[in-house]
N, C-alpha and C positions, 0 to 999 in steps of 0.2 A: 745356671750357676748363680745367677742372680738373686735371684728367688732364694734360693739355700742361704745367701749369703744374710738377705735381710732378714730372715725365719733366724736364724742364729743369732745375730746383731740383735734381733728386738727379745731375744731369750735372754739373753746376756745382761741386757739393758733390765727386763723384768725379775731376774735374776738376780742382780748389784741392789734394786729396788728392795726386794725381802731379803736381801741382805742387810739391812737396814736395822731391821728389829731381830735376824738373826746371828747371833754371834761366830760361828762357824764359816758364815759366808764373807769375805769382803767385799760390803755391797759396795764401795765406789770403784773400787777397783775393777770388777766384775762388770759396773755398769761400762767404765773405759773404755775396756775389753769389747763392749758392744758396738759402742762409736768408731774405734780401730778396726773390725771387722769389717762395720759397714763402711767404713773408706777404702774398702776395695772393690766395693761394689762400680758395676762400670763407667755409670751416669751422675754418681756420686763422690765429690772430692773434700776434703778437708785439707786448710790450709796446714804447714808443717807447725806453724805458730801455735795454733789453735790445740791439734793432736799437741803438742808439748806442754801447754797452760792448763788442758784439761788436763793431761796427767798427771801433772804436778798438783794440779788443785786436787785430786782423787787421790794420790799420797799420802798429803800434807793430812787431807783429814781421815786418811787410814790411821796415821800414826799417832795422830791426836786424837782419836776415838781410842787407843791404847790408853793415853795419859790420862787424859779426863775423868775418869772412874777412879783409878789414883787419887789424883789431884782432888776428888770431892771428897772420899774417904779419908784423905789425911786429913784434909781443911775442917772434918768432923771430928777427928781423934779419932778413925780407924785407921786397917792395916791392909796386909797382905790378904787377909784372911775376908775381909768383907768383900774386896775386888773379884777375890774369884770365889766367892757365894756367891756376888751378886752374877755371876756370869752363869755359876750351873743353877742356879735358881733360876732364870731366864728359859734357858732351855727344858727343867721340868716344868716349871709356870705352862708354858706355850703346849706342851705334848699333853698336857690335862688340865688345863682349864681356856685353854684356847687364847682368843684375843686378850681376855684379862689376865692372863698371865705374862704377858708382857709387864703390867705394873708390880703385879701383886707379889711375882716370883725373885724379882733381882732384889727386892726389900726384903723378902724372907731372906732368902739365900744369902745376902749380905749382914743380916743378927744372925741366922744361926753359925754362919762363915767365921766371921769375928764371934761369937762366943766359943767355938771350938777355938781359935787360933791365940784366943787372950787367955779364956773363962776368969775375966775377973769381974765385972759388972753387967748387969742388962743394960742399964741407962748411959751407959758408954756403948755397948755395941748399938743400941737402938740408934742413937747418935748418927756414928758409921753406918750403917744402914741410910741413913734418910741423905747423909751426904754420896754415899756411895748411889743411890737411886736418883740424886737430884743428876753427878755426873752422866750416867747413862743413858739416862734418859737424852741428855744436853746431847751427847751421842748421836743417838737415836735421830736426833730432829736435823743434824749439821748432816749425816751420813744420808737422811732420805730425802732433805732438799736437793743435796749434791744429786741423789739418783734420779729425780724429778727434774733437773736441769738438764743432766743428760738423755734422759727421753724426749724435752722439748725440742735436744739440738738431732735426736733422731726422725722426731714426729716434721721437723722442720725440711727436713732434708730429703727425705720422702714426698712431701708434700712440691717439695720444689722440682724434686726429678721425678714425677708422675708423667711428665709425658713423655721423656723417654723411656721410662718403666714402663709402659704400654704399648 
């Protein structure tokens, strides 16, 4: 059961991780979920403190990986309309043109997003775009630190209970 438990725990964990750059996934959240599984593992405990700090900390930047994309598109003079380009722009970016659609898709996706949702100028949606891409991104790098933390505190923990995992 053990074994199931950490194969799962380190899914979750890799999981939360591409969740990171994909928008569909809550990658801190998910990574959480990783670290909470594997403290039921038998050899392996996590204080109550710690399960509470991390999940708070994996919240806080769920809900602020919400704002933040927002908050750059306003701060450019975008809207509605570029946050969620730049979101479905992400996900075509990624399904066809691979790793580079990570950059190249939430920039589109947030001018054409904002020129559908204004159509009043290119140089204002372009704008919203570059602020809506600077948020996401900002996103991006707080959401896959967070999930890169949480695989240390997995990678640590394994590494400590390897003799009684064996």
């Amino acid at each position: 059961m053990d074994l199931f438990l950490i194969c799962l725990s380190g899914f979750l964990i890799l999981l939360g991780i591409a969740g990171s750059f994909l928008p569909v996934i809550p990658g801190p959240l998910t990574a959480w979920a990783g670290l909470f599984v594997l403290n039921w593992v038998s050899s392996i405990t996590y204080s109550l403190q710690f399960l509470i700090t991390s999940f708070s900390v994996a919240l806080f930047i769920f809900l602020l990986d919400i704002l933040i994309p927002i908050l750059g598109a306003k701060k450019f003079g975008g809207g509605k309309g570029s946050t969620y380009g730049a979101s479905i722009g992400l996900v075509i970016g990624i399904l066809f043109l691979g790793p580079f659609g990570i950059l190249i898709g939430p920039f589109f996706g947030a001018f054409f997003g904002e020129l559908i949702a204004n159509q009043k100028n290119k140089k204002g949606a372009l704008k919203a775009a570059f602020g809506a891409l600077i948020g996401f991104l900002s996103g991006v790098f707080l959401k896959f630190i967070v999930g890169l933390s949480f695989g240390y505190y997995f990678l640590q923990a394994l590494c400590t209970a390897r003799t009684a995992l064996l």
